[in-house]
DRENDO-1510 file (C-alpha; in Angstrom, 1 decimal, always signed):
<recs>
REC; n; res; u; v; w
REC; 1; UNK; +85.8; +226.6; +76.5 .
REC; 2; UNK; +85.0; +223.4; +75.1 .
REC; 3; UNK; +85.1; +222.4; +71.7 .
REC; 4; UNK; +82.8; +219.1; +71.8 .
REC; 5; UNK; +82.1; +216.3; +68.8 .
REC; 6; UNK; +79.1; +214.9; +68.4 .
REC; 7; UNK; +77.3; +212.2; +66.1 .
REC; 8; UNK; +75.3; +215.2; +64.6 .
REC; 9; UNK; +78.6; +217.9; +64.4 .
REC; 10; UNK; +80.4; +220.5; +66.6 .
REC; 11; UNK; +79.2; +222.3; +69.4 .
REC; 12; UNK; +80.9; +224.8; +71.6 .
REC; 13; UNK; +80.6; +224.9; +75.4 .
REC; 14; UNK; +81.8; +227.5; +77.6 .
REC; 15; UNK; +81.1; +228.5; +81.6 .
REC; 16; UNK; +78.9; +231.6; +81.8 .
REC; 17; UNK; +78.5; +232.8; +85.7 .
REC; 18; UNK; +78.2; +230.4; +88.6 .
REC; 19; UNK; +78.0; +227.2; +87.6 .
REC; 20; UNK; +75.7; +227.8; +84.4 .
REC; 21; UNK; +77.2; +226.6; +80.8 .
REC; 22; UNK; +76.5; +227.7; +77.2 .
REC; 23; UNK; +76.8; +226.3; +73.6 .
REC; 24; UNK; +76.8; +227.1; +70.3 .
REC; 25; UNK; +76.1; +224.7; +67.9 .
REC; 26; UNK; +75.7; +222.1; +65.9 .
REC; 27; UNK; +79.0; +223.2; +63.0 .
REC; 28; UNK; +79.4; +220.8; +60.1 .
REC; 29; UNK; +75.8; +219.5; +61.5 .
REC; 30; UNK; +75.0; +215.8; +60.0 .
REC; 31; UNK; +78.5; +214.9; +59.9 .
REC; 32; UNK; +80.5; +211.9; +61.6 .
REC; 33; UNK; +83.9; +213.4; +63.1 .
REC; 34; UNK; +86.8; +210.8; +63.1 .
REC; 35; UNK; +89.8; +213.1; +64.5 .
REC; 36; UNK; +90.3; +216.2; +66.4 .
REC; 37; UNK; +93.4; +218.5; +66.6 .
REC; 38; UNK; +93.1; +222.4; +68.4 .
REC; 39; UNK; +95.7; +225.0; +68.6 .
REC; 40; UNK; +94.0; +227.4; +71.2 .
REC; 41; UNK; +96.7; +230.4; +70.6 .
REC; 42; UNK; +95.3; +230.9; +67.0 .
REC; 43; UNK; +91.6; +229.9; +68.0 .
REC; 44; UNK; +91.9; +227.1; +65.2 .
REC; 45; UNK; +90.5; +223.5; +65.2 .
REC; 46; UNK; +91.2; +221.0; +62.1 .
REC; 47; UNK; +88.3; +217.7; +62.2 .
REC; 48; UNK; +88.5; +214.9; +59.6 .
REC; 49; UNK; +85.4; +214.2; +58.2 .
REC; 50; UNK; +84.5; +210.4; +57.5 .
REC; 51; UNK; +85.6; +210.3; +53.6 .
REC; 52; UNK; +85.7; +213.6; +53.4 .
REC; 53; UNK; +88.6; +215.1; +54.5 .
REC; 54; UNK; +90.0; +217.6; +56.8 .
REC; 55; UNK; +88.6; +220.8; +57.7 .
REC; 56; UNK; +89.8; +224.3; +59.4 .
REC; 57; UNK; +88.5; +226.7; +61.4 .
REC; 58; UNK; +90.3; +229.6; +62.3 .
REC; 59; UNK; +87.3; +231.3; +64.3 .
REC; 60; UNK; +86.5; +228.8; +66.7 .
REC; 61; UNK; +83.7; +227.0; +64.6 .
REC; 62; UNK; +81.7; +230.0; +63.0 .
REC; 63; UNK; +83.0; +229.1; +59.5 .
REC; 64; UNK; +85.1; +226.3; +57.9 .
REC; 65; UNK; +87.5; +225.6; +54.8 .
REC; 66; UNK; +88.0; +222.2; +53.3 .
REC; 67; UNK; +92.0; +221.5; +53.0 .
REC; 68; UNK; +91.9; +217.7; +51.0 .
REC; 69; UNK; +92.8; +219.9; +47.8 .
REC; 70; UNK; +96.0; +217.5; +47.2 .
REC; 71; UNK; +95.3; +215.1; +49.6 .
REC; 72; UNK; +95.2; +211.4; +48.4 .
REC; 73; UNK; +92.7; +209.2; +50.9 .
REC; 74; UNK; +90.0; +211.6; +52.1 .
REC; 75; UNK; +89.3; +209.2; +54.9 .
REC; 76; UNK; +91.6; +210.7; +58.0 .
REC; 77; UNK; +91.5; +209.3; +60.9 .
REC; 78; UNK; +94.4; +210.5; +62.7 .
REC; 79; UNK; +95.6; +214.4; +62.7 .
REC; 80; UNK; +98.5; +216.2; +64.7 .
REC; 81; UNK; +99.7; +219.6; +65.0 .
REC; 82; UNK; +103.4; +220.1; +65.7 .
REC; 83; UNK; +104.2; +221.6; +69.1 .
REC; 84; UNK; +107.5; +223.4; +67.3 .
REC; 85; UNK; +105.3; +225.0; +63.9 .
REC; 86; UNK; +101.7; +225.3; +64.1 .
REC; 87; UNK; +102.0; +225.8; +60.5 .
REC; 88; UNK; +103.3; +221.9; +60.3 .
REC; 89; UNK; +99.9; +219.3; +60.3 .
REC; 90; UNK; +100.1; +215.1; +60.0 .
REC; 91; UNK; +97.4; +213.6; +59.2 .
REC; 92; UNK; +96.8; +209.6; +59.6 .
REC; 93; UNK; +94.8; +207.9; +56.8 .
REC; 94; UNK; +93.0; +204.3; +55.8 .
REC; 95; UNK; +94.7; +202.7; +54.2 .
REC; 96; UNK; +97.7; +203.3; +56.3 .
REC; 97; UNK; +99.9; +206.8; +55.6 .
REC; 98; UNK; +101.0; +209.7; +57.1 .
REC; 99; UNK; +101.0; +213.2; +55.5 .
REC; 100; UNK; +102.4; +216.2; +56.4 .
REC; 101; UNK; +101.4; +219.9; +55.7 .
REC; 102; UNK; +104.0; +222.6; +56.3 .
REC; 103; UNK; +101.8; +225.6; +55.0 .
REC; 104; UNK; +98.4; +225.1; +57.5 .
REC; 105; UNK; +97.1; +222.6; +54.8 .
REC; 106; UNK; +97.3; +224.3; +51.7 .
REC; 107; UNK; +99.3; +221.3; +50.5 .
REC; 108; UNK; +100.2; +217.8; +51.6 .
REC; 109; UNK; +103.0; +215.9; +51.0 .
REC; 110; UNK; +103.5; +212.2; +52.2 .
REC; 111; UNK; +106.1; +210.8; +55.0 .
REC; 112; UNK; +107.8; +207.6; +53.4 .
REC; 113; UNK; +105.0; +205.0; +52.3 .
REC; 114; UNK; +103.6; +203.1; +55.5 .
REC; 115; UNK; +101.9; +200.8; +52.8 .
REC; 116; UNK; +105.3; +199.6; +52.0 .
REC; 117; UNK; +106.7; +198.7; +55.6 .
REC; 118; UNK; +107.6; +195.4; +56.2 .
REC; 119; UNK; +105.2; +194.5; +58.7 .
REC; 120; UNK; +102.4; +195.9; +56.6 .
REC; 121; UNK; +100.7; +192.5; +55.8 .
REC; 122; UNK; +100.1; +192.0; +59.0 .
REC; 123; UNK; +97.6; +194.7; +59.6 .
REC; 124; UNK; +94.5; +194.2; +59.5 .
REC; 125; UNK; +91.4; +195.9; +60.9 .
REC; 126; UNK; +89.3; +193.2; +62.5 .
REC; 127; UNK; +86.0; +194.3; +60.9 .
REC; 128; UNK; +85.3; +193.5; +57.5 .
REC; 129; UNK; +86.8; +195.2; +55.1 .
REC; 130; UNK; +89.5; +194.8; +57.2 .
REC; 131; UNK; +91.2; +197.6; +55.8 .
REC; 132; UNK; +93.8; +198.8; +58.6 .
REC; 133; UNK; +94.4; +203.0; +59.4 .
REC; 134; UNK; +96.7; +204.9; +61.1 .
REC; 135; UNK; +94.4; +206.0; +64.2 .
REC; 136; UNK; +96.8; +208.0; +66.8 .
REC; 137; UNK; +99.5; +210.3; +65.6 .
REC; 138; UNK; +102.0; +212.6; +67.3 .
REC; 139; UNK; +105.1; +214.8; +66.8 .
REC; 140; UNK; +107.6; +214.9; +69.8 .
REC; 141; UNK; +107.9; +217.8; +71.9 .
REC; 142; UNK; +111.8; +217.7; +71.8 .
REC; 143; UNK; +112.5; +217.1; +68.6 .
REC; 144; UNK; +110.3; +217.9; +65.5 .
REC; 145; UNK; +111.9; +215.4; +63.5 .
REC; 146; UNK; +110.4; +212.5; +65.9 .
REC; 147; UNK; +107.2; +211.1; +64.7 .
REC; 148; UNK; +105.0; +208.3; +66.2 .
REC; 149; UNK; +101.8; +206.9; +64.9 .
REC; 150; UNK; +99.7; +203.7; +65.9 .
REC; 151; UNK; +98.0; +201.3; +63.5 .
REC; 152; UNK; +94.6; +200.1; +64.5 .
REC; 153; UNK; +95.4; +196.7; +64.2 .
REC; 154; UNK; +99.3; +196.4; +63.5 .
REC; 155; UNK; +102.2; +198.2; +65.1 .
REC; 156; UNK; +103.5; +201.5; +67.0 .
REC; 157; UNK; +105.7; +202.6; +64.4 .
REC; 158; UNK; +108.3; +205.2; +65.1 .
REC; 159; UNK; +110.4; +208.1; +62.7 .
REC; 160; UNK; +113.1; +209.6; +64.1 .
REC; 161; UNK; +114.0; +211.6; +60.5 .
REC; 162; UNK; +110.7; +213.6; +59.7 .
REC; 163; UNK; +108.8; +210.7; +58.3 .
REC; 164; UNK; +110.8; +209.3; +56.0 .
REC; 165; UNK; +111.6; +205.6; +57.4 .
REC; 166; UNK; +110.1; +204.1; +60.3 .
REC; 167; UNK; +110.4; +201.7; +62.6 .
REC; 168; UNK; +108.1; +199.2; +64.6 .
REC; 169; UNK; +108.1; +199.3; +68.2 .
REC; 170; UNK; +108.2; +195.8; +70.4 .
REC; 171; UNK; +106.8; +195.1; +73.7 .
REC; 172; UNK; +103.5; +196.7; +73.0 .
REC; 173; UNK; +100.2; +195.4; +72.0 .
REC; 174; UNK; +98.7; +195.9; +68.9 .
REC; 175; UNK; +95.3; +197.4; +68.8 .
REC; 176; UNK; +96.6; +201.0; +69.0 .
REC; 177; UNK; +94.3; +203.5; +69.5 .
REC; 178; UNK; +95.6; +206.9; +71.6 .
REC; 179; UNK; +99.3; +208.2; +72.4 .
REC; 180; UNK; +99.6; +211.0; +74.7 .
REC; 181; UNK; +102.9; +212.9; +75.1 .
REC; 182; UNK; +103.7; +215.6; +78.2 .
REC; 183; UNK; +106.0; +218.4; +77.2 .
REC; 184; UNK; +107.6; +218.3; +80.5 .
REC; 185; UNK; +108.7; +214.6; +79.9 .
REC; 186; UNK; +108.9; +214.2; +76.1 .
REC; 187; UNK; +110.4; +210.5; +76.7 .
REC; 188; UNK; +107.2; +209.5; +78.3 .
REC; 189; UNK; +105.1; +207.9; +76.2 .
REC; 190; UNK; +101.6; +206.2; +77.4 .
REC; 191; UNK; +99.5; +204.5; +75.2 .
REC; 192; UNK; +95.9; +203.8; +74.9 .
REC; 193; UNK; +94.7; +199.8; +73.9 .
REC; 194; UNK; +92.2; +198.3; +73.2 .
REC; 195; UNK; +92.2; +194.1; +72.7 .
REC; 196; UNK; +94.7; +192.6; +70.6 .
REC; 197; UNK; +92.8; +190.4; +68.0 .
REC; 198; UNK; +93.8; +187.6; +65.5 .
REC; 199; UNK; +96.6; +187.6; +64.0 .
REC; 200; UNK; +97.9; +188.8; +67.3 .
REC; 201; UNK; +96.4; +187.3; +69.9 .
REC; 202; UNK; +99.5; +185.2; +71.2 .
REC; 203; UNK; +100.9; +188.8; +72.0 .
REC; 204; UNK; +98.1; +189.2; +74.5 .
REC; 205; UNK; +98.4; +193.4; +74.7 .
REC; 206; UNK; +95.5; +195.2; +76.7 .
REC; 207; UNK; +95.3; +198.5; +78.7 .
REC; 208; UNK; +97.7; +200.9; +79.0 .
REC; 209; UNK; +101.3; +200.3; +78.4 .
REC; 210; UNK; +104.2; +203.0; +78.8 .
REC; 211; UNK; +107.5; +203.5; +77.8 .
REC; 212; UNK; +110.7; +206.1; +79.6 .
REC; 213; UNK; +112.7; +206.1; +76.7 .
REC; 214; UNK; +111.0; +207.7; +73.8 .
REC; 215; UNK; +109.4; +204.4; +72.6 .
REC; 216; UNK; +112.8; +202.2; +73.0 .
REC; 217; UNK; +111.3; +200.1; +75.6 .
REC; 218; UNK; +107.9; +198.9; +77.0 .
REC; 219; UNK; +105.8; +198.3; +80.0 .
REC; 220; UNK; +102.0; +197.7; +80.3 .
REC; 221; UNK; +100.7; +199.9; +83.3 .
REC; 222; UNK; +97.3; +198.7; +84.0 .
REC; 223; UNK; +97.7; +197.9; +87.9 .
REC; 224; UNK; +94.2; +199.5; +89.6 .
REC; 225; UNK; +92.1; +198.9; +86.5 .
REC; 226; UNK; +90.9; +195.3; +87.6 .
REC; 227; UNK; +89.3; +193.7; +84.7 .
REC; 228; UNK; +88.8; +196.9; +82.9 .
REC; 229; UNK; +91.3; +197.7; +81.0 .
REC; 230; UNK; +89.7; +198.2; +77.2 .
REC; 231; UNK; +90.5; +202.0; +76.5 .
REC; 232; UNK; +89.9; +204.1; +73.2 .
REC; 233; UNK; +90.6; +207.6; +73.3 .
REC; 234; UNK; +89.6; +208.6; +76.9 .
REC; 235; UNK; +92.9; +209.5; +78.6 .
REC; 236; UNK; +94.8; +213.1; +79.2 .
REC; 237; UNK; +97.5; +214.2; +81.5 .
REC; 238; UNK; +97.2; +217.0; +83.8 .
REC; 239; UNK; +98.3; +220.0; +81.9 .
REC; 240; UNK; +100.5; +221.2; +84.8 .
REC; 241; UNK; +101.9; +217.4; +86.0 .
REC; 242; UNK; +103.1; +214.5; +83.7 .
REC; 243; UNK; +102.8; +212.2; +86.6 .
REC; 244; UNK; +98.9; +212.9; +86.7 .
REC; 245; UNK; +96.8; +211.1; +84.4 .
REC; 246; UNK; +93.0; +210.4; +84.0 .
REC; 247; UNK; +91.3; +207.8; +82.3 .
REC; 248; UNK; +88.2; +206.0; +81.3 .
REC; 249; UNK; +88.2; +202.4; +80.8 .
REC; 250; UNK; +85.4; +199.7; +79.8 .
REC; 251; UNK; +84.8; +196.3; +80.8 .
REC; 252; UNK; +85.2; +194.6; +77.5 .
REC; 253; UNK; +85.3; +195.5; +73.7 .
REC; 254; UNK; +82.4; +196.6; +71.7 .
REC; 255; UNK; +81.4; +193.4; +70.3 .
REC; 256; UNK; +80.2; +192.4; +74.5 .
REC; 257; UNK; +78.1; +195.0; +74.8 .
REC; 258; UNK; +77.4; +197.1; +71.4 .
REC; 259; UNK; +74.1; +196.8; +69.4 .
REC; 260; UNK; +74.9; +193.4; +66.6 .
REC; 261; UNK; +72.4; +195.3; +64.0 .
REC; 262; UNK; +74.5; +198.8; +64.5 .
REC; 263; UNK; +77.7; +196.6; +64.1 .
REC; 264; UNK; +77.0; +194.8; +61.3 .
REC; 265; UNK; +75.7; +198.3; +59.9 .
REC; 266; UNK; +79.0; +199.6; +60.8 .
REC; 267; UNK; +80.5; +197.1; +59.1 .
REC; 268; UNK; +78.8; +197.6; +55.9 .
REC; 269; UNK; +79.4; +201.3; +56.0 .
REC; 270; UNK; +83.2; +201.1; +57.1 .
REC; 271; UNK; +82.6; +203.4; +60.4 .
REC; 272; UNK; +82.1; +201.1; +63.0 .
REC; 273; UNK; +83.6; +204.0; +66.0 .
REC; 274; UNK; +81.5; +206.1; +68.8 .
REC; 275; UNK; +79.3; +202.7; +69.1 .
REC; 276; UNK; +76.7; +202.7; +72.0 .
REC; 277; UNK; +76.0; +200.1; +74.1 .
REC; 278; UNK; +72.9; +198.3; +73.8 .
REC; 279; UNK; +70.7; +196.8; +76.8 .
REC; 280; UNK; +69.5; +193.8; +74.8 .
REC; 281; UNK; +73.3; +193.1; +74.5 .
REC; 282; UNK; +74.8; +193.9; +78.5 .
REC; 283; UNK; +72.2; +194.8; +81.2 .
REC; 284; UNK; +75.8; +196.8; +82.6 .
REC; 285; UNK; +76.1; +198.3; +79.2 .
REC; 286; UNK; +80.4; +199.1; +78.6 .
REC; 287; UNK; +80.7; +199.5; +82.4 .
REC; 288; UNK; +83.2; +202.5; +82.3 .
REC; 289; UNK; +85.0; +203.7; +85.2 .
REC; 290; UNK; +87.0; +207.2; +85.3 .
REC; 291; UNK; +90.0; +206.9; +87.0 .
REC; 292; UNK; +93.3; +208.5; +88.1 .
REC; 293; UNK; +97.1; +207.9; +88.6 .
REC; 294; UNK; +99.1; +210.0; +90.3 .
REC; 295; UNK; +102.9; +208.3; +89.3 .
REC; 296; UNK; +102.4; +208.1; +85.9 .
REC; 297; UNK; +100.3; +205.3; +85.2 .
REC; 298; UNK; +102.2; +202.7; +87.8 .
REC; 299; UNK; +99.2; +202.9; +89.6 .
REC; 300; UNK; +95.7; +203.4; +88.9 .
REC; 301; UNK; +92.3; +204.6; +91.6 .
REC; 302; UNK; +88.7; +204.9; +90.8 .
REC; 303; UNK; +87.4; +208.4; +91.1 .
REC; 304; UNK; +83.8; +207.9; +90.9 .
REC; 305; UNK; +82.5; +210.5; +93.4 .
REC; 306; UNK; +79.6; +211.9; +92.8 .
REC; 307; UNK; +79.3; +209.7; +89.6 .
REC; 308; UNK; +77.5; +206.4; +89.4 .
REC; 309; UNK; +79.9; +203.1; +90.8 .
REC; 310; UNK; +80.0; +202.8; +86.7 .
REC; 311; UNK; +78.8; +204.0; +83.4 .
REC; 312; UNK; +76.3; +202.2; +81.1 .
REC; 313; UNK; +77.4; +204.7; +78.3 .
REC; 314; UNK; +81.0; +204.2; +76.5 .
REC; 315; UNK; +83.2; +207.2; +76.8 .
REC; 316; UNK; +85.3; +208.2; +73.4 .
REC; 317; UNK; +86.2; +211.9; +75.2 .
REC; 318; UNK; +88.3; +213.0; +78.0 .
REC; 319; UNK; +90.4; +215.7; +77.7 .
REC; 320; UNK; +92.0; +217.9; +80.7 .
REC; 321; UNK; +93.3; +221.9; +80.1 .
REC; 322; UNK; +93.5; +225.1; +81.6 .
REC; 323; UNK; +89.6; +227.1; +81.2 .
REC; 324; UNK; +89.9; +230.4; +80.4 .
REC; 325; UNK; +89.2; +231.5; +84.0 .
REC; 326; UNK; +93.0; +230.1; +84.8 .
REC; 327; UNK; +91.6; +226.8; +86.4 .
REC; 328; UNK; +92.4; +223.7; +85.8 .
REC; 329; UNK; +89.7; +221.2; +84.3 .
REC; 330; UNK; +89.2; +217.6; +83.5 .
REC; 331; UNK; +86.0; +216.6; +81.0 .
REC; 332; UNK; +84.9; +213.6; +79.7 .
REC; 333; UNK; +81.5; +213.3; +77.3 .
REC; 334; UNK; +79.8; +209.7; +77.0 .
REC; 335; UNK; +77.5; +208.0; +74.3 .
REC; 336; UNK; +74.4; +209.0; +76.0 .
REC; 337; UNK; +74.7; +212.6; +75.6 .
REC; 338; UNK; +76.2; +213.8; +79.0 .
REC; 339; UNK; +79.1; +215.8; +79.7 .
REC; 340; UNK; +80.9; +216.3; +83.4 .
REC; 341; UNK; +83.6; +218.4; +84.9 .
REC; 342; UNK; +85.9; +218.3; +87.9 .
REC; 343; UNK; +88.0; +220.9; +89.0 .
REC; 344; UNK; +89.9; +219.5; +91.5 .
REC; 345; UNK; +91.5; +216.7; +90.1 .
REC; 346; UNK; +89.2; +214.0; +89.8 .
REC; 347; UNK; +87.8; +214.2; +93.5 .
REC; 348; UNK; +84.3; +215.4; +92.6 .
REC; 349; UNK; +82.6; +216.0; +89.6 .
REC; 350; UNK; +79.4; +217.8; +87.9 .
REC; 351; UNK; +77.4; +216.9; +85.2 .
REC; 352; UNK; +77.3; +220.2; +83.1 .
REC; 353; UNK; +75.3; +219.2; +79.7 .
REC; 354; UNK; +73.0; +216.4; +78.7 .
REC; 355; UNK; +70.4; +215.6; +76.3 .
REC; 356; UNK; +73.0; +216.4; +73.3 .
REC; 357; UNK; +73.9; +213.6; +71.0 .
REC; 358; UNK; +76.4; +210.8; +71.7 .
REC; 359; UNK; +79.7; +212.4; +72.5 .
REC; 360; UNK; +82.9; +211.4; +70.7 .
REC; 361; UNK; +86.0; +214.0; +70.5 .
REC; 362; UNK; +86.2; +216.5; +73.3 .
REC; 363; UNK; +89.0; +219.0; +73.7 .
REC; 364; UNK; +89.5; +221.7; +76.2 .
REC; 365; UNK; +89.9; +224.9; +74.2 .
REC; 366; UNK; +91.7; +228.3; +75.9 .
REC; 367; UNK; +89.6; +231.8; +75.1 .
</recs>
């Protein structure tokens, strides 16, 4: 099963017999999703809201409970669960803080003051008002007391005491936007970039970048990607292989090929995310490519079979899971409405929806 966000709400895809798919939806119809998080073993999803909060489900979608009570910023745009208590929830904010929940949400409680770290003045989102956010957030898989979070624009900060002080990471760029961990190798840490902007453009970070040692140490990994190497959230290991990664990549940030009059509406509304790419702009649109690394991001390949040489649409979504048939799946859903599948690793795919609104979180959900 899928659980799929879309400019319009939630909907709910799952693979009926043959090759046929269903859904159910739109939940929370009319509202913008900024952040995702799923725990499949007790059929519950938590979304943020823009400016209004976070929500749970704890029937797969069919009804939802608002759990702000207590939180300070309603505008979350980063959420975790913890892989050792799925009781414990972080949630990333704008202006820049982490909360935790240890009861499921009843109550939140905050983890130091990010606001207050010494590299804070430097943030700053590059589109007015500039305000910077956390935007990726995760909990280690070895040690619950081992936070990390990425500030969209600023710094990959790191907490190795619940929360309570942390630490900015070096040798990484700056426009953080996704952190993926694999349980199997909880020192593995790859990281999703976009394009560092002013005040740090002399660092120069783009693409991917990856680190062995639990954040200690850096490496940017973009060797395949060419001259794509803008990524958002679009990136998931193999649930079964850490070394196997997939990815979906753009030519450019959204400025070179996004609709002016939809950024500069963006820009007035605060919400300048899931942007389409406009014709007027780039006759090749984002020009995304899905691709693959087999050795843990040292090395990436195009896996386009069966899909166009590139996409016109961005992709926000990509997620890959076990189905609840036992198989193995990788998805990934693009601005234009379409969603495809592989289930052999990225060597052929098949478009199984379109025609739904633009896509922008996408996780794979077990029945």
């Amino acid at each position: 099963m899928l659980c799929v966000a879309m400019k319009d709400g939630i909907y709910f895809l799952w693979k009926g017999v043959g090759t046929s798919w269903h859904r159910r939806g739109p939940v929370l119809a009319r509202k913008m999703i900024m952040a995702m998080a799923t725990d499949s073993d007790r059929r519950t999803v938590y979304v943020s809201i823009f400016r209004e909060g976070v929500f749970r489900s704890s029937d797969y979608g069919q009804s939802w409970e608002d759990i702000t009570s207590n939180l300070p910023y309603k505008d979350v745009r980063a959420l975790a669960i913890s892989p050792h208590d799925s009781n414990v929830i972080y949630a990333g904010t704008e202006p820049p803080g982490v909360f935790v929940s240890r009861n499921g949400g009843q109550t939140w409680t905050e983890c130091g003051n990010l606001r207050e770290h010494p590299n804070a003045r430097e943030w700053s989102f590059p589109v007015p008002p500039r305000v910077p956010h956390v935007r990726t957030l995760e909990v280690s898989p070895r040690d619950p007391n081992t936070l990390y979070a990425g500030i969209e624009v600023g710094s990959f900060l790191i907490s190795r005491d619940g929360g309570q002080t942390w630490e900015a990471a070096s040798g990484i760029g700056r426009d953080i936007h996704r952190l993926i961990i694999h349980p199997a190798q909880p020192d593995r840490l790859i990281v999703a970039t976009g394009d560092d902007t002013p005040p740090y453009r002399q660092v120069g970070g783009f693409g991917i970048y990856r680190s062995d040692d639990g954040g200690r140490s850096w490496r940017q990994a973009n060797d395949g990607l060419d001259f794509r190497t803008y990524c958002e959230d679009a990136i998931a290991f193999h649930p079964k292989n850490p070394d196997l990664l997939f990815l979906a990549a753009a030519d450019g940030i959204p400025p070179r090929w996004a609709s002016m009059t939809k950024l500069a509406f963006g820009a007035l509304s605060g919400n300048v995310y899931f942007l389409a790419p406009s014709r007027w702009r780039r006759r090749k649109g984002a020009d995304v490519v899905i691709f693959r690394s087999r050795n843990g991001g040292d090395r990436w390949e195009s896996i386009m079979n069966g899909l166009p040489s590139s996409f016109f649409d961005m992709i926000w979504a990509l997620d890959s899971g076990l189905t609840e048939h036992g198989d193995v799946g990788v998805y990934f859903g693009t601005t234009g409405g379409e969603i495809y599948a592989s289930e052999d690793e990225g060597e052929s795919w098949r478009k199984i929806a379109e025609g739904l609104p633009g896509i922008t979180h996408l996780k794979v959900l077990a029945a």
